[in-house]
C-alpha positions in Angstrom: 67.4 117.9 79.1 71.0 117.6 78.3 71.9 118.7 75.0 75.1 116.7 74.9 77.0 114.3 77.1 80.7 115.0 75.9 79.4 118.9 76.0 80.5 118.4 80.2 84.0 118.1 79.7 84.1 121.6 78.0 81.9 123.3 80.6 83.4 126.4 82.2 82.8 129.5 84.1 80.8 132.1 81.2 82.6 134.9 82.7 86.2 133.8 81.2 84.6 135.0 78.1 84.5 138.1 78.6 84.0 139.0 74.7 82.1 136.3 73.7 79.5 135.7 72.0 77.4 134.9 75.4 77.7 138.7 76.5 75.3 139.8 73.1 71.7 140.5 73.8 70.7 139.1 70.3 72.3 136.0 71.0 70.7 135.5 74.5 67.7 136.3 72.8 68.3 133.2 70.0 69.5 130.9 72.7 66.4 131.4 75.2 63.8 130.9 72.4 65.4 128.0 71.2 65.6 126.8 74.5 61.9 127.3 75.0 60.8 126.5 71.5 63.4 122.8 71.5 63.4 121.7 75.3 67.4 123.1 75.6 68.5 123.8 79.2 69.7 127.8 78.4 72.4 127.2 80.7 73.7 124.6 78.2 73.1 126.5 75.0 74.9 129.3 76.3 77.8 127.1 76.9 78.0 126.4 73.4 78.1 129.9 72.3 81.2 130.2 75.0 83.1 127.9 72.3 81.7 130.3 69.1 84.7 132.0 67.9 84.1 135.0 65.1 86.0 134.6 62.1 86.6 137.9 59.7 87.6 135.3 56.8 83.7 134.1 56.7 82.8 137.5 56.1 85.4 138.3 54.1 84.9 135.2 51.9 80.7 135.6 51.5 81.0 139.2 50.7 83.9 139.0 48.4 83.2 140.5 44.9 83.1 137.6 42.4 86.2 138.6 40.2 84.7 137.6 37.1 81.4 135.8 35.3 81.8 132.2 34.3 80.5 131.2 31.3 80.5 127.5 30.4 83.7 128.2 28.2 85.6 128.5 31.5 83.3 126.6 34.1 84.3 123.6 31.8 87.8 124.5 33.2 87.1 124.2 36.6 85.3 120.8 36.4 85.7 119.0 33.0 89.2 118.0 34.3 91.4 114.7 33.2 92.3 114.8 37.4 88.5 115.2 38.1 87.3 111.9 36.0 90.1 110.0 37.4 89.3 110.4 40.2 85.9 110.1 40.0 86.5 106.8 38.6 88.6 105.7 41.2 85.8 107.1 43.4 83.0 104.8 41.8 85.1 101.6 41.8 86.2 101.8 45.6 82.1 102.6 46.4 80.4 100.0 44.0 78.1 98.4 45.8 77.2 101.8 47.9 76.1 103.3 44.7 74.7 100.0 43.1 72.2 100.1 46.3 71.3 103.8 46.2 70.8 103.9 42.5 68.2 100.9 43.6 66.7 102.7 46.4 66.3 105.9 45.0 66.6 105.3 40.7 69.8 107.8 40.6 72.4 106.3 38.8 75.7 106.4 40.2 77.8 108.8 37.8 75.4 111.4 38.5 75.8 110.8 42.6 79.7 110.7 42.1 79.4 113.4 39.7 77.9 115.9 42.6 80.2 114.6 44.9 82.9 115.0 42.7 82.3 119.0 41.6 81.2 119.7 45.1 84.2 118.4 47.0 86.7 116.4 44.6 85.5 112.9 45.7 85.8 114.0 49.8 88.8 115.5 49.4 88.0 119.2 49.9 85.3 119.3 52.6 86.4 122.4 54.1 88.0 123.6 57.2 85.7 125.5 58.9 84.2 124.8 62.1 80.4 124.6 61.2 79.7 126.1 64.8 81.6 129.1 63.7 80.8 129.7 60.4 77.2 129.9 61.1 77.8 131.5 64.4 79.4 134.8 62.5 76.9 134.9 60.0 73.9 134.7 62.3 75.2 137.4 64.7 77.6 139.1 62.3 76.6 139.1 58.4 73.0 141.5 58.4 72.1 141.0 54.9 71.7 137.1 55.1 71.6 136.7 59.5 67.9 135.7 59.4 68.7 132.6 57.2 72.2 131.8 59.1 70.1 131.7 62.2 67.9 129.1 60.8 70.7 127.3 59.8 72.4 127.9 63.0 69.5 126.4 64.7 69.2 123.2 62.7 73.0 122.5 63.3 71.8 122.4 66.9 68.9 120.2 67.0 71.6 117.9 64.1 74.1 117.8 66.6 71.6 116.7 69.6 70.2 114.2 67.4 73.6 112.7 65.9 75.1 112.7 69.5 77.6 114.7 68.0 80.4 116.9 69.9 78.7 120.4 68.5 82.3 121.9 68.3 84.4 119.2 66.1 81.7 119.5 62.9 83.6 120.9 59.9 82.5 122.2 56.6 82.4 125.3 54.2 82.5 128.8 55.4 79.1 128.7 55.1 78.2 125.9 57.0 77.6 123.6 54.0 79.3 120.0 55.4 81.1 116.3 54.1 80.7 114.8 50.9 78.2 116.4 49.6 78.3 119.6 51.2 74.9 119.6 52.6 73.3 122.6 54.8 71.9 122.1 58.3 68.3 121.8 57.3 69.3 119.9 54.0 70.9 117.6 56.5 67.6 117.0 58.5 65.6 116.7 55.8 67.7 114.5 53.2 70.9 113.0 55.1 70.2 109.2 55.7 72.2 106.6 57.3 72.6 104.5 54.3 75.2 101.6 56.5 72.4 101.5 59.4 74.9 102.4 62.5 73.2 104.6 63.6 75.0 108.0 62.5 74.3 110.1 59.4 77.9 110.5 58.4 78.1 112.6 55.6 81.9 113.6 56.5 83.5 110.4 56.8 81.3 107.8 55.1 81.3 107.6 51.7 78.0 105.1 52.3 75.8 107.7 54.4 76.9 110.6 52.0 76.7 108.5 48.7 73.1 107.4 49.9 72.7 111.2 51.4 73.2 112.7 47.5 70.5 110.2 45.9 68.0 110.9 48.1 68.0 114.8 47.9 67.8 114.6 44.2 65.1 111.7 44.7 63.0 113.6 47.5 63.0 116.7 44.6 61.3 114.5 42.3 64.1 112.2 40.2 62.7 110.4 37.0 64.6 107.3 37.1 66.0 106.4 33.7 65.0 110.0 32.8 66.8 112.5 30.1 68.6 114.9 31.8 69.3 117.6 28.6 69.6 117.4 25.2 71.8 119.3 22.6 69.8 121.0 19.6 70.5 123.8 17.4 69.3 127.1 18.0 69.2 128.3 14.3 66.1 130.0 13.6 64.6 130.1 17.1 63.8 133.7 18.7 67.0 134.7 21.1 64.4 135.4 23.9 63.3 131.9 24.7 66.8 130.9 26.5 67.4 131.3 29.6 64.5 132.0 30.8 63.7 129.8 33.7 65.8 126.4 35.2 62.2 125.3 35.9 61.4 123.1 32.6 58.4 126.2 31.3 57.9 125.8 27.3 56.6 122.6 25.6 58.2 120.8 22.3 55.6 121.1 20.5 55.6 125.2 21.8 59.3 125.6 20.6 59.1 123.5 17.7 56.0 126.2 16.1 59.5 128.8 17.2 61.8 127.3 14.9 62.9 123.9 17.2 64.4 121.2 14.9 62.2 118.2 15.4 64.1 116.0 18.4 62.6 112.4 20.0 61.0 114.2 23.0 57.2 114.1 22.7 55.1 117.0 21.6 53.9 117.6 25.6 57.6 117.5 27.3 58.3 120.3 29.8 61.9 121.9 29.0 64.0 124.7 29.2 65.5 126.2 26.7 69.4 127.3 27.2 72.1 128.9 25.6 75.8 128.8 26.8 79.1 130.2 26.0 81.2 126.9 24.8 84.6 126.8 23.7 83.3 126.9 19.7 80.6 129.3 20.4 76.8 129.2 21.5 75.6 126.1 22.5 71.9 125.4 22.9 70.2 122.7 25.2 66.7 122.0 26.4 67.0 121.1 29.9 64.3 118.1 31.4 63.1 117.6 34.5 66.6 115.2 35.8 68.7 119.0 34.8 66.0 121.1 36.6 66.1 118.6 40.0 70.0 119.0 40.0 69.5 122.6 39.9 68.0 122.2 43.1 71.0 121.2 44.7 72.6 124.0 43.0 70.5 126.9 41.4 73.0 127.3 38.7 72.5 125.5 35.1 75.9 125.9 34.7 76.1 123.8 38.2 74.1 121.4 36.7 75.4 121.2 33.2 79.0 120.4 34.8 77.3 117.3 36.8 75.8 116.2 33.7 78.7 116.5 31.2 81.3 114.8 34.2 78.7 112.1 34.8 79.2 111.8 31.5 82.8 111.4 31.2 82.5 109.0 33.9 80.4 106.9 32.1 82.5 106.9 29.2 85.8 106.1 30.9 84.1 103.4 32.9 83.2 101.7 29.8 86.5 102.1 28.2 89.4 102.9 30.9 92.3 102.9 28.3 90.3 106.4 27.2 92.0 107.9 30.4 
């Protein structure tokens, strides 16, 4: 079975590549049980890995200290931006109907789609430059502490690309492999990316439509509550420190945390939260997050992540409704 048509007008002698990634064991090894396991021709798989080039700034980026530890303070800085809701507007109004019809399909309304797509990449607009091929190429063969996951990765862009009829090697994204709009993974692609225009391609890199509809129905397929709270502000006076920031997973009833000191709030007696505490720019801030804040930590596990999504969906909403606030 041919893996791809276009791959033929790339295909040259192995042996040019002297140092390539062909001429490792471990990657013969990957190639000829994927081959086996997928119905690849070898031949052609090893092809691919004759276009693979190493790249010392993916390794230098994923193991790069973190200089500091955000708290919300400065998070806020990054996201909450005047040039982030403008955008975003602007983002919202030229893709109308696109998000009209996924917030019908999937019940996600569309400042918290444009609000991903806005912290992930700035509206499309910083996708990355990476080859996907090798980013996750490096990291399978040349990153030990995380190779077993990159190769699963690796191995999903493969089957994605076969299945797109895509050209394997013109794929961009993150240097982790993480690609378009919405910066999706190869399995999350597989699992979640849709065709949202019907023509045929999942185009989460240049279609706003596919990667609009793409967004919705990841946070749909992890259980959405359409017209759902996403978090709530309450005071943390008199509540036990040790109940924040616990668990993103909503963990401790209302009616639990209201016996601990909870001010009384409209959620119901039985609601699921999670307690949180952040660092804000006048102090601590304390939120209970719902189910809506826990599913958009699965697209990031980060409730700072999430809380930026919320409080620019937010904004979004507000200058939509009045655009002289901007």
């Amino acid at each position: 079975m041919k893996i791809f048509a276009l791959l033929s007008l790339f295909f040259f002698a192995l042996s040019v590549f002297a140092d390539s990634y062909t001429e490792r064991e471990e990657v013969r090894t990957f190639v000829k049980e994927l081959a086996e396991a997928e119905s690849f021709n070898e031949k052609e798989l090893l092809s691919i890995f004759a276009h693979a080039e190493y790249k010392q700034k993916i390794i230098d980026a994923i193991t790069r200290p973190a200089e500091r530890v955000l708290n919300w303070s400065q998070y806020q800085d990054i996201f909450l931006t005047e040039r982030r809701v403008e955008a975003g507007v602007a983002f919202m109004r030229d893709n109308s109907e696109s998000l009209a019809a996924a917030e019908e399909k999937y019940g996600v309304p569309p400042v918290i789609v444009s609000a991903i797509i806005g912290v992930e990449t700035m509206y499309g607009r910083i996708t990355g430059g990476y080859r996907v091929l090798d980013a996750l190429t490096t990291l399978a063969f040349d990153y030990p502490p995380r190779a077993r996951f990159f190769r699963g990765e690796l191995e999903h862009f493969i089957l994605l690309a076969r299945e797109e009829k895509q050209m394997i090697t013109d794929l961009t994204g993150s240097y982790a492999g993480a690609m378009g709009l919405g910066q999706f993974i190869p399995s999350s692609y597989r699992a979640y990316a849709v065709d949202f225009d019907g023509d045929g391609f999942r185009d989460i890199w240049n279609n706003p439509t596919d990667a609009i509809g793409s967004v919705a129905n990841y946070l749909a397929r992890h259980g959405w509550r359409r017209e759902g709270q996403i978090t709530i502000p309450v005071s943390g006076e008199g509540m036990p420190g040790d109940i924040f920031n616990v668990s993103l997973k909503p963990s401790k009833s209302v009616g639990e945390l209201r016996r601990l000191g909870l001010q009384d709030t409209t959620l119901s007696a039985d609601e699921q939260v999670s307690p949180m505490r952040l660092v804000g720019k006048a102090g601590d801030e304390y939120w209970l997050g719902l189910k809506n804040f826990y599913v958009i930590t699965r697209y990031n596990h980060s409730k700072l992540y999430a809380m930026a999504v919320f409080q620019l969906s937010e904004a979004l909403r507000d200058a939509e409704s009045d655009p002289a606030s901007l």
